[in-house]
LOKOLDO-841119 format. One record per residue: x, y, z of N, C-alpha, C, O, CB in turn; residue number from 1. Coordinates in nm, 3 decimals, always signed. Glycine has a CB too. Example, Ala and Ser with C-alpha at 12.3 -4.5 7.8 and 13.67 -1.06 7.14 Angstrom:
LOKOLDO-841119
+1.319  -0.569  +0.780  +1.230  -0.450  +0.780  +1.320  -0.330  +0.780  +1.424  -0.332  +0.846  +1.131  -0.447  +0.905  1
+1.285  -0.225  +0.708  +1.367  -0.106  +0.714  +1.290  +0.003  +0.787  +1.341  +0.114  +0.804  +1.408  -0.060  +0.572  2
***
This chain:
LOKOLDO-841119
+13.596  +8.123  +23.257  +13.486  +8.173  +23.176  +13.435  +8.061  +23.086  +13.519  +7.994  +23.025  +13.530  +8.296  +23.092  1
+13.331  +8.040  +23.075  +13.236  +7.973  +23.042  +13.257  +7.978  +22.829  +13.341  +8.047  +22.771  +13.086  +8.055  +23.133  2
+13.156  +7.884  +22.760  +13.158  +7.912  +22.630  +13.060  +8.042  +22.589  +12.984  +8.106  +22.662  +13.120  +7.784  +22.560  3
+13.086  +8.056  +22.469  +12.948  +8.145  +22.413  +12.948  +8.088  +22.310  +13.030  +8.031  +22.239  +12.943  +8.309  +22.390  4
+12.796  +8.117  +22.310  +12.727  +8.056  +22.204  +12.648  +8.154  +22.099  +12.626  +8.264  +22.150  +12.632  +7.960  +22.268  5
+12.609  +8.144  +21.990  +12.578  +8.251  +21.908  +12.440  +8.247  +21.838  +12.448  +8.138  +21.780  +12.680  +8.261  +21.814  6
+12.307  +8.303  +21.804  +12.236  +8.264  +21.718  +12.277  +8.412  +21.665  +12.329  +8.513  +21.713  +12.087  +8.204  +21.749  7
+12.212  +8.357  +21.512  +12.254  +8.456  +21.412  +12.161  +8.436  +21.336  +12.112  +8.324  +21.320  +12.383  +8.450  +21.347  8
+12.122  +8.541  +21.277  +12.092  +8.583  +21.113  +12.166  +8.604  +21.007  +12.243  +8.696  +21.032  +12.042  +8.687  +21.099  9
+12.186  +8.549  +20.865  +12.219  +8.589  +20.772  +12.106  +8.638  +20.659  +12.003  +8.574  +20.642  +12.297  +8.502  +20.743  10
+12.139  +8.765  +20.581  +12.074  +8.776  +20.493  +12.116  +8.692  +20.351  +12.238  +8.681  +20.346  +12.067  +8.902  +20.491  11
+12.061  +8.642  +20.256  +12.113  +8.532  +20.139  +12.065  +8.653  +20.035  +11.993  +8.751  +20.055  +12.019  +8.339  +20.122  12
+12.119  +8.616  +19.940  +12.104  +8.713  +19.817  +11.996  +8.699  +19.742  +11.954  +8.786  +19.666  +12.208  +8.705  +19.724  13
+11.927  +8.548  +19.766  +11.743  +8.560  +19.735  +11.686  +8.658  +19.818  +11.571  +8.681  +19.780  +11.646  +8.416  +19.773  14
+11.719  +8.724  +19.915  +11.611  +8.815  +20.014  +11.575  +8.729  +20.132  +11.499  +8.767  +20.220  +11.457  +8.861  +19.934  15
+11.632  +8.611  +20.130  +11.531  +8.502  +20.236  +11.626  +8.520  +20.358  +11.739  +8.567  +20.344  +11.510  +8.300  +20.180  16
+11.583  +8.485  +20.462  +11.687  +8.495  +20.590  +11.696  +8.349  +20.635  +11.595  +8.283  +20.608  +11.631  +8.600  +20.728  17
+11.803  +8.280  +20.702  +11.877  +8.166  +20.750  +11.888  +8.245  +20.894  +11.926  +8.356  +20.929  +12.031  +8.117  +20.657  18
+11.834  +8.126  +20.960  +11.880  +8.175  +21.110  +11.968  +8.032  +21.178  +11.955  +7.918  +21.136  +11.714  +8.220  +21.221  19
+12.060  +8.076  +21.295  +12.156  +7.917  +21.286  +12.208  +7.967  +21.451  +12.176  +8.064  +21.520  +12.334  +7.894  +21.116  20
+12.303  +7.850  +21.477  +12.336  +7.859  +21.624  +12.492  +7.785  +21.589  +12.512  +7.687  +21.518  +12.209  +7.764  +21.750  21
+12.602  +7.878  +21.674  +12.733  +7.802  +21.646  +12.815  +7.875  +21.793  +12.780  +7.982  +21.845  +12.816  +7.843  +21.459  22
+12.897  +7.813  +21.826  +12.976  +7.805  +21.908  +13.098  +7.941  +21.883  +13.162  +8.013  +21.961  +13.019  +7.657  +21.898  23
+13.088  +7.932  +21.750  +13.231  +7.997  +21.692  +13.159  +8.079  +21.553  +13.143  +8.044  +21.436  +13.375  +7.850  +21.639  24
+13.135  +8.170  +21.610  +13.073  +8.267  +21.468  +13.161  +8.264  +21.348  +13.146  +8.203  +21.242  +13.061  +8.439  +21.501  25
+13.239  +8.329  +21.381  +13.366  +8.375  +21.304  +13.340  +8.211  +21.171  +13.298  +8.204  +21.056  +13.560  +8.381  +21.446  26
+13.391  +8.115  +21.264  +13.398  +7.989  +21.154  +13.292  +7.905  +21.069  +13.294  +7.833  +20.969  +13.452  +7.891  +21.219  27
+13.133  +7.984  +21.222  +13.077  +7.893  +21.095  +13.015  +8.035  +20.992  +12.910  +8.005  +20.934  +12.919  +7.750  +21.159  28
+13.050  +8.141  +20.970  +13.035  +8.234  +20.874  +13.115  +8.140  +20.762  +13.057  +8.075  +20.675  +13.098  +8.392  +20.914  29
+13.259  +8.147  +20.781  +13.330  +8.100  +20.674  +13.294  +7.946  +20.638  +13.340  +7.888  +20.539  +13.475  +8.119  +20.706  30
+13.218  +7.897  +20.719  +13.142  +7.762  +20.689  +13.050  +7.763  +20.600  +13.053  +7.681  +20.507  +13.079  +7.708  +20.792  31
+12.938  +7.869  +20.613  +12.831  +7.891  +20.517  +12.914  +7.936  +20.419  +12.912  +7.849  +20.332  +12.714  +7.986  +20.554  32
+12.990  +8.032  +20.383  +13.079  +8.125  +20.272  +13.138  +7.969  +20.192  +13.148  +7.961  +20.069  +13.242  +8.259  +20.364  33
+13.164  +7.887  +20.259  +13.300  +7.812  +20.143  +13.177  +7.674  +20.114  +13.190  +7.592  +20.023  +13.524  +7.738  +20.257  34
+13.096  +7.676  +20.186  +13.010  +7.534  +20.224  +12.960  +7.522  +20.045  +12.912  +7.621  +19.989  +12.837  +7.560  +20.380  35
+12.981  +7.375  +19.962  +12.891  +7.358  +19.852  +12.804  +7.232  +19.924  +12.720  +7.176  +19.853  +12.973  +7.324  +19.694  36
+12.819  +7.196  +20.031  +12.738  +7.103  +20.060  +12.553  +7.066  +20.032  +12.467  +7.104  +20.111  +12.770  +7.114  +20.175  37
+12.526  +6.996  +19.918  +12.449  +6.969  +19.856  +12.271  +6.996  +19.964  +12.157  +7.023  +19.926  +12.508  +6.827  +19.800  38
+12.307  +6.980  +20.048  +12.155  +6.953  +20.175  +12.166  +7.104  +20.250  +12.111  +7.106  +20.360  +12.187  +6.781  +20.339  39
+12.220  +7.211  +20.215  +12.269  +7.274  +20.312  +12.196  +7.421  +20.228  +12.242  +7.454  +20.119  +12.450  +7.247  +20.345  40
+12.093  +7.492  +20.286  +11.987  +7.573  +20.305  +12.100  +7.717  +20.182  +12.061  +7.759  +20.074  +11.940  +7.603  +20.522  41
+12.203  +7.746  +20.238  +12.285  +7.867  +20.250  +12.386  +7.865  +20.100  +12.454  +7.956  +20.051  +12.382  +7.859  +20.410  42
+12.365  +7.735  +20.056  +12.467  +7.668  +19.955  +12.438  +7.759  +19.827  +12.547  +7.811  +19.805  +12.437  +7.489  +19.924  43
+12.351  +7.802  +19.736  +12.278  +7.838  +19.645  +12.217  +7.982  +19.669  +12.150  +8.039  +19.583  +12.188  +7.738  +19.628  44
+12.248  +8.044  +19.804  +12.212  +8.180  +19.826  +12.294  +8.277  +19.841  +12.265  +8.385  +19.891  +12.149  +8.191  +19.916  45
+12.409  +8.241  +19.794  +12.542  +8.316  +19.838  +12.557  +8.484  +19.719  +12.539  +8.463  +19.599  +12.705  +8.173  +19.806  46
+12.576  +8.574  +19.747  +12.663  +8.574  +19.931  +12.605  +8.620  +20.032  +12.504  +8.686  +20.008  +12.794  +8.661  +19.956  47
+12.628  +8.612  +20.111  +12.557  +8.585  +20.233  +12.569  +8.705  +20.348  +12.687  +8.730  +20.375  +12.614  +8.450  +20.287  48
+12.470  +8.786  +20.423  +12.558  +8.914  +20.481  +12.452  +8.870  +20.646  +12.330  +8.856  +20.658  +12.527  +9.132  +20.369  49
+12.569  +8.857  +20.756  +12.549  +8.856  +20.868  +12.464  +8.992  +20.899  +12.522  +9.100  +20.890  +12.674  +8.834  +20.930  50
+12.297  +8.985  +20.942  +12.239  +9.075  +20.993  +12.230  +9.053  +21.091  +12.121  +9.105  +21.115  +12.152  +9.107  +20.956  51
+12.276  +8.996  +21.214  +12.171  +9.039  +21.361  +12.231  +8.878  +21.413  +12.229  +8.767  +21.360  +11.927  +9.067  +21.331  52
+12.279  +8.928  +21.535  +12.341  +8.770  +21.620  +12.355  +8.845  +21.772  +12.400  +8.954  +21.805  +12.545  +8.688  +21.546  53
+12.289  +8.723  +21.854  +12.271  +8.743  +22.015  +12.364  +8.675  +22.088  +12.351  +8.557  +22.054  +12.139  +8.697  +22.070  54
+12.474  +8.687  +22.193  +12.507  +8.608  +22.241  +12.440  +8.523  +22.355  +12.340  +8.575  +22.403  +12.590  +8.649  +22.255  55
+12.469  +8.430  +22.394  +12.427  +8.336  +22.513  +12.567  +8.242  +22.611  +12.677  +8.213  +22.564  +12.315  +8.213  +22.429  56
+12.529  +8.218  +22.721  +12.647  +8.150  +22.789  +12.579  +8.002  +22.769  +12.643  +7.903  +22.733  +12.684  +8.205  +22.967  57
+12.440  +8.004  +22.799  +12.363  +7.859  +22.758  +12.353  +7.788  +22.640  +12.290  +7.852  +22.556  +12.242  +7.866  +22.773  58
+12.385  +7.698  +22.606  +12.383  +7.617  +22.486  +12.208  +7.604  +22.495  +12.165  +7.692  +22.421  +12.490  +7.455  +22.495  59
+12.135  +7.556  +22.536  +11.972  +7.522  +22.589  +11.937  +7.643  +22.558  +11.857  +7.641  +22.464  +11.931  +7.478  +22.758  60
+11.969  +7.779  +22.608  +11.904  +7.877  +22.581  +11.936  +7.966  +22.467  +11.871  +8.061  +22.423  +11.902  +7.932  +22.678  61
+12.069  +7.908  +22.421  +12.109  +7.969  +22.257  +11.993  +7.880  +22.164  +11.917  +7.941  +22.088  +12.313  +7.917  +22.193  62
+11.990  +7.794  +22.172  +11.913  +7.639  +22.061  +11.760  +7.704  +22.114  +11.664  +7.710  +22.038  +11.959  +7.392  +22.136  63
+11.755  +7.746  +22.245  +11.569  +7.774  +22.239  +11.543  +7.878  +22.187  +11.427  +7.904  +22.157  +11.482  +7.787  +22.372  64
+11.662  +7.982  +22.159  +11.624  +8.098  +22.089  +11.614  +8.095  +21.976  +11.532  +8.176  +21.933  +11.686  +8.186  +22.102  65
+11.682  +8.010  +21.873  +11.687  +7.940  +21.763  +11.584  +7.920  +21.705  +11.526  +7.965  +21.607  +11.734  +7.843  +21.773  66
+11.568  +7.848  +21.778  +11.392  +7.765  +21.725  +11.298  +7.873  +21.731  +11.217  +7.887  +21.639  +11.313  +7.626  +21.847  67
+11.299  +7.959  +21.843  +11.206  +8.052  +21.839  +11.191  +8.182  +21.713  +11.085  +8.233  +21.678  +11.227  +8.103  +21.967  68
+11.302  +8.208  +21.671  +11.326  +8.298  +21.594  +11.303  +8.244  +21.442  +11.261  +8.318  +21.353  +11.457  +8.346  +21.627  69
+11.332  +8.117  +21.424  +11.293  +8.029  +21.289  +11.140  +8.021  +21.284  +11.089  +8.026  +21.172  +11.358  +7.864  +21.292  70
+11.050  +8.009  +21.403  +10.933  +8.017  +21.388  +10.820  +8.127  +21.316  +10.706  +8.107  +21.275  +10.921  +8.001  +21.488  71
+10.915  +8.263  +21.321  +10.904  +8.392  +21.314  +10.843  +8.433  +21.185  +10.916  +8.402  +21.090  +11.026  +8.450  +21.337  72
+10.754  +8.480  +21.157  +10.708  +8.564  +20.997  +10.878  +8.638  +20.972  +10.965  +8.658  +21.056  +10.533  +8.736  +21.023  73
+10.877  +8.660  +20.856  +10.963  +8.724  +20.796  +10.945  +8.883  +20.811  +11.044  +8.943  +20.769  +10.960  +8.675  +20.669  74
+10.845  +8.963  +20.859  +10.823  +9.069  +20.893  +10.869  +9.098  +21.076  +10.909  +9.196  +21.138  +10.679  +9.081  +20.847  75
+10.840  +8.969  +21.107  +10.882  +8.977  +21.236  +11.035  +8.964  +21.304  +11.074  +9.016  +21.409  +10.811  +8.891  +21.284  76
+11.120  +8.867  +21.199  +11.269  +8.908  +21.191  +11.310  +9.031  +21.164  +11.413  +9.066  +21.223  +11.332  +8.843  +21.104  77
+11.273  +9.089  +21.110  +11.296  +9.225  +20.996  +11.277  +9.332  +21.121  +11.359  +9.424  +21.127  +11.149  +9.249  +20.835  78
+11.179  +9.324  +21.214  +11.209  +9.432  +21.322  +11.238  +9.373  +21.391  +11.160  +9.398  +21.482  +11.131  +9.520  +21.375  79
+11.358  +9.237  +21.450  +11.448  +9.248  +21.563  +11.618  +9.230  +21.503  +11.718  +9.227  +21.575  +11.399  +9.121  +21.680  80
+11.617  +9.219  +21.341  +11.723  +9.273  +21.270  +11.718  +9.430  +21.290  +11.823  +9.489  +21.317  +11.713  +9.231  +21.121  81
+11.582  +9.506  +21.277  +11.629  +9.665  +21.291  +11.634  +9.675  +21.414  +11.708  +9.770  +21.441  +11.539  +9.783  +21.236  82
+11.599  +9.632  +21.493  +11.603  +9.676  +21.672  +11.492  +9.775  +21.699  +11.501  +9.861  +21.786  +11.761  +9.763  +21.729  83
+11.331  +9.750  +21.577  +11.271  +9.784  +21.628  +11.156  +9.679  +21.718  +11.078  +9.598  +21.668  +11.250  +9.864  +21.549  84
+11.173  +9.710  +21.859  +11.136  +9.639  +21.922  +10.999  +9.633  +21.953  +10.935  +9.529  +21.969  +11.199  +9.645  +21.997  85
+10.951  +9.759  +21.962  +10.767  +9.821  +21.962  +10.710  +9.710  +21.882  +10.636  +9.617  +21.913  +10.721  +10.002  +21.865  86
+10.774  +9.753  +21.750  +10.703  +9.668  +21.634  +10.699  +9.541  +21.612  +10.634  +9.481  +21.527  +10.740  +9.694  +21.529  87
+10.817  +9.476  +21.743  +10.845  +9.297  +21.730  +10.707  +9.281  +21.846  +10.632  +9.183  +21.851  +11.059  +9.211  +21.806  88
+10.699  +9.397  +21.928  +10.578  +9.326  +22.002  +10.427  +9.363  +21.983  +10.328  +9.316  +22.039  +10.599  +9.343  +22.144  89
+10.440  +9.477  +21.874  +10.286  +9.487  +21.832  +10.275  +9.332  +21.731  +10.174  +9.264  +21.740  +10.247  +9.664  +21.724  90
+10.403  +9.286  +21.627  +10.367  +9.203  +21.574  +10.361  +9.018  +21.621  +10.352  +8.915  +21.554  +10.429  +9.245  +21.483  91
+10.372  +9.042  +21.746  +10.313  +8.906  +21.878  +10.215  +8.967  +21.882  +10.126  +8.903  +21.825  +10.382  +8.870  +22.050  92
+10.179  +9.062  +21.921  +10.012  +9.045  +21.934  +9.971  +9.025  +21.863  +9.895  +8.929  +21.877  +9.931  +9.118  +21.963  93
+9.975  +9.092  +21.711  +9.829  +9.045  +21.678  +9.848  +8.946  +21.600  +9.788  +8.947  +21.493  +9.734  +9.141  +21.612  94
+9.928  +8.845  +21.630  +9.900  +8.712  +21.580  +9.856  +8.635  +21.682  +9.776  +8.550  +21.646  +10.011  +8.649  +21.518  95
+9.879  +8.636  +21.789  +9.875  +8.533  +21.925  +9.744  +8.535  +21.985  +9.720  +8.467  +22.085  +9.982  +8.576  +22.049  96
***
């Protein structure tokens, strides 16, 4: 069996969402949780609550989902955190 790979959402305690890609959920949760690393998005938003993570067997297609989901309005995370999906694709249309 192959790796998995993870993209994820966290919610930060400003309201803002962090979206990320790791090999090993579990560790890099406790990565963001213990992280004071000065350059690091998650450092200053704590604490931090895992909303919404997809698995993948592709590293290429975990990282393209990544990017895609960082591109996203903040209304448009917000319905594929709820799993409403209607509303993730009325809100592609009417931007596109």
């Amino acid at each position: 069996m192959g790796k998995t790979y993870w993209v994820y959402i966290l919610k930060c305690a400003d309201d803002s969402f962090y979206t990320g890609v790791s090999n090993h959920l579990d560790r890099r949760m406790n990565e963001h949780s213990e992280s004071n690393f000065l350059n690091e998005y998650t450092r200053t938003r704590k604490p931090l609550t895992l909303v919404y993570y997809e698995e993948f067997r592709d590293i290429k297609e975990a990282i393209a989902r990544e990017k895609q989901i960082k591109t996203w309005r903040r209304a448009k995370k917000q319905a594929l955190i709820e799993g409403k999906f209607k509303k993730l694709h009325l809100l592609s249309k009417r931007y596109s």
